[in-house]
N, C-alpha and C positions, 0 to 999 in steps of 0.2 A: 508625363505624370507618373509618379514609381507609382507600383501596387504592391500589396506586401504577397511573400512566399514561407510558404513553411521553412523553406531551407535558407534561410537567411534569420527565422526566430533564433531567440535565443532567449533561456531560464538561468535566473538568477537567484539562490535561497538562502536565507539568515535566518539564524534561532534566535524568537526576540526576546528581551528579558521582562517586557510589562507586555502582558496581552494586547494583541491590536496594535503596538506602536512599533512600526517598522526599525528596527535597527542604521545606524548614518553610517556603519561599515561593517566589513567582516563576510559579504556576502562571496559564495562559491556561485562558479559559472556549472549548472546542472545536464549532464547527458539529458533526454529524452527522445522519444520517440514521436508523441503523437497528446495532444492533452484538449480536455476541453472543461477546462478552469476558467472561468468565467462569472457575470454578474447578470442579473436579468432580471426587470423590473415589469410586471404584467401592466395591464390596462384593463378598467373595469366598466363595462357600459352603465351609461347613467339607468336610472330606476323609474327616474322624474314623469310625470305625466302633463298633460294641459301646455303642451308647445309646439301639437303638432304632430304631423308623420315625423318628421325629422329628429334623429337623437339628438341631444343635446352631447356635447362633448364631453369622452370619457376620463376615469378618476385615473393616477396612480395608485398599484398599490404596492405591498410590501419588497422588498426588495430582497432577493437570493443568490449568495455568491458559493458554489461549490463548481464540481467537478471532476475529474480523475486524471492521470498524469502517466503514462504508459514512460516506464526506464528502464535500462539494462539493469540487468543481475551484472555486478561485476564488482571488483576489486575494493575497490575503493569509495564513488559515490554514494554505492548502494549503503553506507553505513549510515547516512542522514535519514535515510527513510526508514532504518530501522531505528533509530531513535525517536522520527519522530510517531511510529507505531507503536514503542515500547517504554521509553525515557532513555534517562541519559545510560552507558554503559558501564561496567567496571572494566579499566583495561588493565591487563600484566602484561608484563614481558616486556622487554628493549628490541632487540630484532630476531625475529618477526612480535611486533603487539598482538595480542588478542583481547579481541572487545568480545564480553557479556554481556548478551541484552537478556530480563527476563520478562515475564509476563507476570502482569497482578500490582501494575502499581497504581498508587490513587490518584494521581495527577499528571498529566501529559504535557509536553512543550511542544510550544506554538511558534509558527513560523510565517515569514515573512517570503513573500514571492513574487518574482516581476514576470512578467512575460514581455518580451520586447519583438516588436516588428519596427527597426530600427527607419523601414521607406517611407511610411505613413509619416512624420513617424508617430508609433505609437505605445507607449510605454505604461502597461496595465498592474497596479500594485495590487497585492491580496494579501492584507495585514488580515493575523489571526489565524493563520493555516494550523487545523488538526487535523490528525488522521484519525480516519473513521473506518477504513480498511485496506487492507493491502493483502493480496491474492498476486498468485503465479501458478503457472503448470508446468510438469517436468514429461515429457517427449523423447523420444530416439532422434530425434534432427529438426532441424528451424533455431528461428533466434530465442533466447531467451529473454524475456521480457517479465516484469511484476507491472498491475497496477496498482497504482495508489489513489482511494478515491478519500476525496476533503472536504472540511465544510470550513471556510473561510467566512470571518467578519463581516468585510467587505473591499470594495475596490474604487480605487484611486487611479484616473486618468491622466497621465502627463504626456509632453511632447519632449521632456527630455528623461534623461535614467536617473534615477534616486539611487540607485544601487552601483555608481560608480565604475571601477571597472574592478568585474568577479576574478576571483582566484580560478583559476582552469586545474581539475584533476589532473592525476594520471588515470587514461582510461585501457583498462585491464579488463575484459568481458568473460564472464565464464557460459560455458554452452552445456549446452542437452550432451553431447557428448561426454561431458565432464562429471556426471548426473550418476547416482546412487543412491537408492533406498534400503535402509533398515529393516528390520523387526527383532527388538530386542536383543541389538547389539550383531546378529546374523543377516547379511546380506540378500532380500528378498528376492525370487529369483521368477521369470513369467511373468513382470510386470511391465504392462503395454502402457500404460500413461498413470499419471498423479496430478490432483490439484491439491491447493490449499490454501483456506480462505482466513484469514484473521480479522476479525471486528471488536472495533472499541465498544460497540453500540452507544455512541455518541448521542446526547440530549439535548440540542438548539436548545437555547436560552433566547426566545424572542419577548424581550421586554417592550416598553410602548418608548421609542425614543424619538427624535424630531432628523435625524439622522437616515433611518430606515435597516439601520445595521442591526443585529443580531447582538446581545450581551454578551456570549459567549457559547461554549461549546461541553459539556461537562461528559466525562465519560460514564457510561451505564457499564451492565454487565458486558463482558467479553466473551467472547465466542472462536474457536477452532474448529471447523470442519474442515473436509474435502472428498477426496474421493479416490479411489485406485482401483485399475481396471488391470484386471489379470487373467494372465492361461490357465484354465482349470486344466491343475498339472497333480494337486492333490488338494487333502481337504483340512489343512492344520487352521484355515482362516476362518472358512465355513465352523469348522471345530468350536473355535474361540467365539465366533459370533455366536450358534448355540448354549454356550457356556454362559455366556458374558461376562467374561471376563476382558480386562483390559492388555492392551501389552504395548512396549513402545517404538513408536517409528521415527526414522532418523533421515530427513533428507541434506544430502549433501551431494558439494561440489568443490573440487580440489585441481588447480595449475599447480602441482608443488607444495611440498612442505610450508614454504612462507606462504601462502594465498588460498585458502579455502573459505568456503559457508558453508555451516551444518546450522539446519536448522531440526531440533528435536524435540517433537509432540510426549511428553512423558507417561500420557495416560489415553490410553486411544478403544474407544469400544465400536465395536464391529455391528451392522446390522444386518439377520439373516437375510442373503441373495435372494432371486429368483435364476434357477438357472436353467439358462435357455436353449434352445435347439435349435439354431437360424437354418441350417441345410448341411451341407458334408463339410464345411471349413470347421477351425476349429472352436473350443468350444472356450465362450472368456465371461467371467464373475467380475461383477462389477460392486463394488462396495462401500457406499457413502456412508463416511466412519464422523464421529465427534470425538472430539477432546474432552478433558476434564482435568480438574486440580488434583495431580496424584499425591500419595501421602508419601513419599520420599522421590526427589527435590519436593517441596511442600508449592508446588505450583504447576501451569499448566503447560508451558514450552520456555525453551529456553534457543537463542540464535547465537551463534559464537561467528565470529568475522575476524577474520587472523589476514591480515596485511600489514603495511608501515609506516600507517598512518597515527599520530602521535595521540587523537582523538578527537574526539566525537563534540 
């Protein structure tokens, strides 16, 4: 009898062109790590009275398909999941391309996604994939990883694959080693770790349908935060955050001239520290910053993804 194993899954992803309706080709075979993209349908105990100690058997109720998808930061696939956080990109350039992705647009594309455990077998569709958020942290060593968390339509069970056989990247990983932060075009320098969070602030659309699916997914306000933990080595951050003023931070990661990610916050405000005394080691500011829409680029981040890939 097989049993299925993670290391024999495999993700298959297509941008679809009508909300909810899987694409019949085009799908890429997707790196990942680890996901827990799924559908889940509760159980409601009856209410009923006059039948006894014994419940009466319980209702279905609405049904939920989301979850999060842990992938490499890396060359090339990572560009699908910046479209599907940001839209589609502008690209220039013949060799190396560089894709723009920016923030601030009013409509998001939706994606198409299989999960396959080929021993079962079991082939799980999740028509309607948006992205609701996608987060990474940047470290002196380990892998690097973003996740991407979704709120999907809903899902379709099969025993065979709808998604044919996926195109397989080239996979090119970029690491923590690779890893450089900003401020304001200068090199920050004592910085012990970085997150950063992006959100669509996504709005389920649960209309009353006979299906149990969701209408769709519409995007709300967007949000940048994260955080940066640093050596108090001097006080130009502390500075700014009493000021309040804003300034911008740039993270990036470069294998070479043809292959980097910068991702750049263009408007970043600081909130004053607490700063601490733990015992004789050193002493480190920790500073959960927010984003905002600065008034030159007239938006709130922009990700640039330079590899040679023809597009997005």
């Amino acid at each position: 009898m097989a049993r299925a194993h993670g290391a024999r899954a495999q993700m298959a992803l297509a941008f679809e062109t009508v909300y909810g309706t899987p694409p019949a080709s085009g799908y890429r075979l997707m790196p990942f790590a680890r996901t827990t993209l799924g559908a889940e349908q509760p159980l409601l105990n009856s209410e009923l009275l006059g039948y006894g100690r014994d419940p009466l058997a319980p209702i279905k109720d609405a049904v939920t398909a989301d979850g999060e998808v842990v992938v490499p930061i890396d060359v090339e696939a990572f560009g699908f999941w910046l479209k599907a956080a940001f839209g589609a990109p502008t690209t220039t350039g013949t060799t190396p391309k560089t894709h723009t992705f920016q923030s601030g647009n009013w409509t998001l594309p939706s994606m198409a996604i299989e999960v396959a455990m080929p021993e079962v077998p079991r082939f799980a569709m999740y028509a309607g994939c948006v992205m609701d958020q996608l987060s990474w942290q940047m470290n002196r060593s380990g892998l690097l990883t973003a996740t991407a968390r979704l709120i999907a339509q809903g899902e379709a069970i099969a025993t065979t694959t709808a998604a044919g056989t996926p195109t397989a990247l080239g996979l090119q990983r970029f690491g923590h080693f690779n890893g450089l932060v900003k401020r304001n075009g200068t090199a920050l320098g004592n910085v012990v770790s970085a997150e950063i969070t992006y959100a669509n602030g996504l709005d389920r659309i649960e209309t009353i349908r006979n299906d149990g699916k969701i209408e769709g997914a519409d995007p709300g306000m967007a949000a940048l935060t994260g955080r940066i933990e640093v050596r108090f080595a001097d006080s130009a951050l502390v500075t700014q955050a009493i000021d309040g003023t804003p300034c911008e931070l740039e993270f990036a990661y470069s294998l070479g001239a043809n292959t980097s990610f910068t991702f750049t916050t263009h408007a970043v405000y600081l909130p004053v520290p607490r700063i601490e005394i733990p015992g004789p080691q050193g002493i480190q500011a920790t500073f959960d910053w927010q984003a905002a829409k600065a008034t030159s680029p007239a938006r709130m981040c922009t990700a640039v993804l330079v590899n040679t890939v023809t597009g997005y």
